[in-house]
N, C-alpha and C positions, 0 to 999 in steps of 0.2 A: 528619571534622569536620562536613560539611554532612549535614542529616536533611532529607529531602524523603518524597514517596509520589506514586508511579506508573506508564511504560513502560523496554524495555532498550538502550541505546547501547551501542559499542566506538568509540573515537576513534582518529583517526592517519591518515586514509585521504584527507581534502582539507584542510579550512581553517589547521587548526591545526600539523600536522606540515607542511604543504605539498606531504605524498607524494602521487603520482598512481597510481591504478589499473594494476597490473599485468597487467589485461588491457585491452590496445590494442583490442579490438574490442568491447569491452563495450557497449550501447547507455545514454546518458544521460536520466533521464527528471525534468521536473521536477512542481511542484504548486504552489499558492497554499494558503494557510490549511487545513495540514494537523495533525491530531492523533494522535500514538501515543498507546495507553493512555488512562487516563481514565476516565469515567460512559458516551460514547456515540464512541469513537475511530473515525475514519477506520481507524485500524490497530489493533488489539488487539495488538502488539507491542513487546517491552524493546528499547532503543537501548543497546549495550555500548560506553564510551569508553574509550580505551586511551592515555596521555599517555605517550610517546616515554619512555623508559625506567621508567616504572611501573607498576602494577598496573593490571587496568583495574575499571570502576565500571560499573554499571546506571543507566538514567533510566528511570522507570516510566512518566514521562508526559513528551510532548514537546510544546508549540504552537511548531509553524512558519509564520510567513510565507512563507518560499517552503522550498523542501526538496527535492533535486534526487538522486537513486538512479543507483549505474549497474549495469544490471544483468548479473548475470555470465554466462561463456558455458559454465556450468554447473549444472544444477539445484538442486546438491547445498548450492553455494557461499554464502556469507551475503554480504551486499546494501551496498557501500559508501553511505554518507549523506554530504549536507554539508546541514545547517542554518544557515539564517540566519533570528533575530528579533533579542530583545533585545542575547543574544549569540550569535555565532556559532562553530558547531564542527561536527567530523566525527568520525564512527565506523562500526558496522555494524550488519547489525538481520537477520532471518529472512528470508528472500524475500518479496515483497508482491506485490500484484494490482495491475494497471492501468487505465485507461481509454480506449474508445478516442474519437476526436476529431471524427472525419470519416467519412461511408461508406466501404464498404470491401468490395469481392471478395476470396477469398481461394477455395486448395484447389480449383481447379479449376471456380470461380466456385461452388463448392455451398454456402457459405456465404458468408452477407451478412451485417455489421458496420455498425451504424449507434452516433452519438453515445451514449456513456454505456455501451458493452457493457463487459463488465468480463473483464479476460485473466487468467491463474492459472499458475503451473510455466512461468515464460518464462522464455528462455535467448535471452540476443544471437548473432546469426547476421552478421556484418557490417553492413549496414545494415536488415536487416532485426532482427525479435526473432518464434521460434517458441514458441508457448504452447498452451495448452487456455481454451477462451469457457467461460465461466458460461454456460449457458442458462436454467433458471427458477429453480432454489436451489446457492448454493454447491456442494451435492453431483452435481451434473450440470455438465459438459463436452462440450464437443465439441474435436476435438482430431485429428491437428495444423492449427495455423493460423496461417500469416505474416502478420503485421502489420510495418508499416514502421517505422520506431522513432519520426519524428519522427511517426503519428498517435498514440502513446501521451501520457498525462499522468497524476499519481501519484492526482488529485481531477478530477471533471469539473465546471465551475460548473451546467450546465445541468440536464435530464433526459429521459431516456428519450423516445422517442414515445411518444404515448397510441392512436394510428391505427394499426389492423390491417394489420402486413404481408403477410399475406398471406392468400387468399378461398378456395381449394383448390375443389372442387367439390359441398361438404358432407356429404362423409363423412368419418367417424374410424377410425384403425386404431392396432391397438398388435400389438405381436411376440406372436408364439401361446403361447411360455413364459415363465415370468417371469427374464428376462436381467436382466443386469446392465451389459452392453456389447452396441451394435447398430450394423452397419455398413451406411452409406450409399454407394454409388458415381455417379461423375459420369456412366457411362451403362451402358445398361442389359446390361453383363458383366461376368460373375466376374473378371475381369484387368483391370476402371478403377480410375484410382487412386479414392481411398476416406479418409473419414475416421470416426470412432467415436463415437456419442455411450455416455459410460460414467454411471453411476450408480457414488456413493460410501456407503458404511453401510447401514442397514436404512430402508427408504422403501414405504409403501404406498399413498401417495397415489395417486388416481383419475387424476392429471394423467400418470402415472409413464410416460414413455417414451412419448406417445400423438400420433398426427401426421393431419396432414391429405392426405389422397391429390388431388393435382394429375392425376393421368394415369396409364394402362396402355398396356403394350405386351407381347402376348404373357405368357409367364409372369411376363411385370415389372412391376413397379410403382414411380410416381413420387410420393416422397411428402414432407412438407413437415416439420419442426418449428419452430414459431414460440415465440422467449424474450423477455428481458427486452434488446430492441439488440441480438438477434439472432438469424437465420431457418438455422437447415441444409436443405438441399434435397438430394435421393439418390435411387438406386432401388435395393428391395431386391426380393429375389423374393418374388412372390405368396402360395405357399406358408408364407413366416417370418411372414404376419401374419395378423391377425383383424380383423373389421370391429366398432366398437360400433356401441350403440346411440345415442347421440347423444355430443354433446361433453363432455370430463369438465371439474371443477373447474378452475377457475384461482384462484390468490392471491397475495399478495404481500405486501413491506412493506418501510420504507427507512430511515433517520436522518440525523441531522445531526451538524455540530460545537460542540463546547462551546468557554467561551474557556481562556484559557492561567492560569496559576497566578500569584499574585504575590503583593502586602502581606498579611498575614492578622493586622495589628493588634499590633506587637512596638512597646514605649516602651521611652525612654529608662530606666537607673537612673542615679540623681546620687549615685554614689560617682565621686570624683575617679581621671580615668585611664582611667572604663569606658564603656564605650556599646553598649547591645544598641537597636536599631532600624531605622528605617528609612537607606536613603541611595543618592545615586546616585556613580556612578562612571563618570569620563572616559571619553568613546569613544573607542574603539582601545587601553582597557587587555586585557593578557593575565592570563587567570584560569591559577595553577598551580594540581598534587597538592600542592606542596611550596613553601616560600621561594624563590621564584628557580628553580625547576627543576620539570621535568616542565609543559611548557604545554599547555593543551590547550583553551581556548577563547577568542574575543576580544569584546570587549562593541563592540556594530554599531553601537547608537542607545541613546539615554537610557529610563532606564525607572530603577522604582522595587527596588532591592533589598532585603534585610534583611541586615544584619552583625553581626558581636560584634568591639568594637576595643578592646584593653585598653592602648592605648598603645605599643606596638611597631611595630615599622618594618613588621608586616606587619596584615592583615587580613583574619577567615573571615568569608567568604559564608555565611549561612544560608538565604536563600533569592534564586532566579534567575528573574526573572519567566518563563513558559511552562515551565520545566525541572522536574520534581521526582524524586527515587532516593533511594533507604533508605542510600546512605553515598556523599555527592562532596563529593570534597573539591575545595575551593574556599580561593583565597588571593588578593589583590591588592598590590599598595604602597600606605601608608596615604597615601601624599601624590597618589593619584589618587581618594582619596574625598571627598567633600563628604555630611555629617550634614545628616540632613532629609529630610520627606516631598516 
């Protein structure tokens, strides 16, 4: 019944069925003013709803006030959600990225984590969550790296430092062939533990893989990569690299959020019995698939919706402030709506 346009939900997973996470040790992670889907999303991802005995439905686009994941303790697994704005509800969504909150050691202290780094392929580990850091473009990692659950968050409000982490001794080196994965170890022998900085897809850039040398020792060398919130630190042998010629390229760039979806101008028509328009509807009402059955969302706070009431004990939603999907179905009780902008 309801026609919307934008990210993908599955429902059933907190608010609305009241189920909890079948993984007990999953890590919970929240956000403030998040967007799936959309012109410029925090998430380029569909949220799939699932109401307790029926089909489930896509939202193409989400705005949440707060929006809280918990993440599985499997790569593979898709991403329990609970949303709360206008209305609140639950479903699933692909695995997301995180951010992190607070400095942070990790790996053997060779990587350092500062506000705003951003985590990728995390899987809860008890209290901790293991993932792979962005370093300078989504297609670069460093990886593995323990992060604590509660420094993650789903949005960071702040940003990155703009101040050099780190000074090296002013040389640059890159690996002598062009890899794809290059390991770093916490000292200087082939048996330290180690972590990997990997390269994803086809990448030429000048910046590719290139680090700043800290220190030698014998056939080792100690050498740095500095990202975006966050620094790997390792030694590889002398041998696997090359010295440039001076420092290569750096670049960047970043976005923001748009707002959430709502009125888009639907009036009334004055045939007797009908009303397509705007209207709001009592908080604490439950939105079904169906008359009476299959619930799957509940309305938080007042906000502006659009309906079609033809007079029947029921009434569709056409649209849900922040929510929109190419087919959700939406129903309330006509005696929880109140007509008007």
């Amino acid at each position: 019944m309801t026609r919307f346009a934008g990210a993908l939900i599955v429902l059933g997973a907190f608010v609305a069925s009241g189920a909890r996470s079948s993984d007990a040790r999953a890590c919970a992670v929240s956000g403030e003013k998040v967007v799936f889907g959309g012109p410029v999303p925090d998430f380029d991802a569909d949220v799939l709803v699932r109401p307790p005995g029926g089909k489930s439905f896509r939202l193409t686009r989400v705005y949440a006030d707060r929006a809280t994941v918990q993440i599985p303790s499997t790569a593979t697994g898709r991403t329990p959600i609970e949303v709360h704005n206008v209305i609140s509800f639950s479903g699933t969504t692909e695995p997301l990225s995180y951010r992190v909150t607070q400095p942070i050691e990790s790996a053997d202290k060779m990587v350092k984590l500062y506000p705003s780094a951003e985590v990728r392929h995390a899987t809860s580990d008890g209290a901790d969550v293991v993932g792979a850091v962005v370093v300078r473009t989504p297609d670069e990692t460093v990886a593995p790296v323990h992060i604590p659950c509660d420094a993650l968050v789903l949005k960071f409000p702040g940003r990155s430092p703009d101040r050099e982490l780190i000074a090296g001794d002013g040389t640059w080196w890159k690996p002598k062939r062009d890899v794809r994965r290059f390991v770093l170890r916490a000292r200087p022998d082939d048996h330290a533990p180690a972590v990997t900085l990997a390269i994803q897809g086809q990448s030429d850039h000048a910046d590719r893989l290139s680090f700043k040398r800290l220190s030698a020792e014998g056939p080792w060398t100690q050498i740095a990569r500095e990202g975006f919130g966050v620094v790997a630190t390792g030694w590889a042998r002398a041998s696997s690299l090359r010295q440039l010629p001076g420092a290569p390229d750096v670049s960047g760039s970043g976005g923001g959020p748009v707002p959430g979806a709502g009125y888009h101008g639907y009036t009334a028509r004055n045939e007797k019995g009908y009303y397509l328009g705007p209207a709001h509807i009592a908080v604490g009402t439950t939105l079904f698939a169906e008359p009476g059955r299959q619930p799957w969302g509940k309305v938080e706070k007042d906000g502006v919706f659009v309906i079609v009431d033809r007079g029947d004990a029921w009434v569709g939603v056409l649209e849900i402030p922040g929510v929109e999907g190419p087919d959700v179905p939406a129903l309330v009780p006509a005696a929880a709506v109140r007509r008007g902008p």
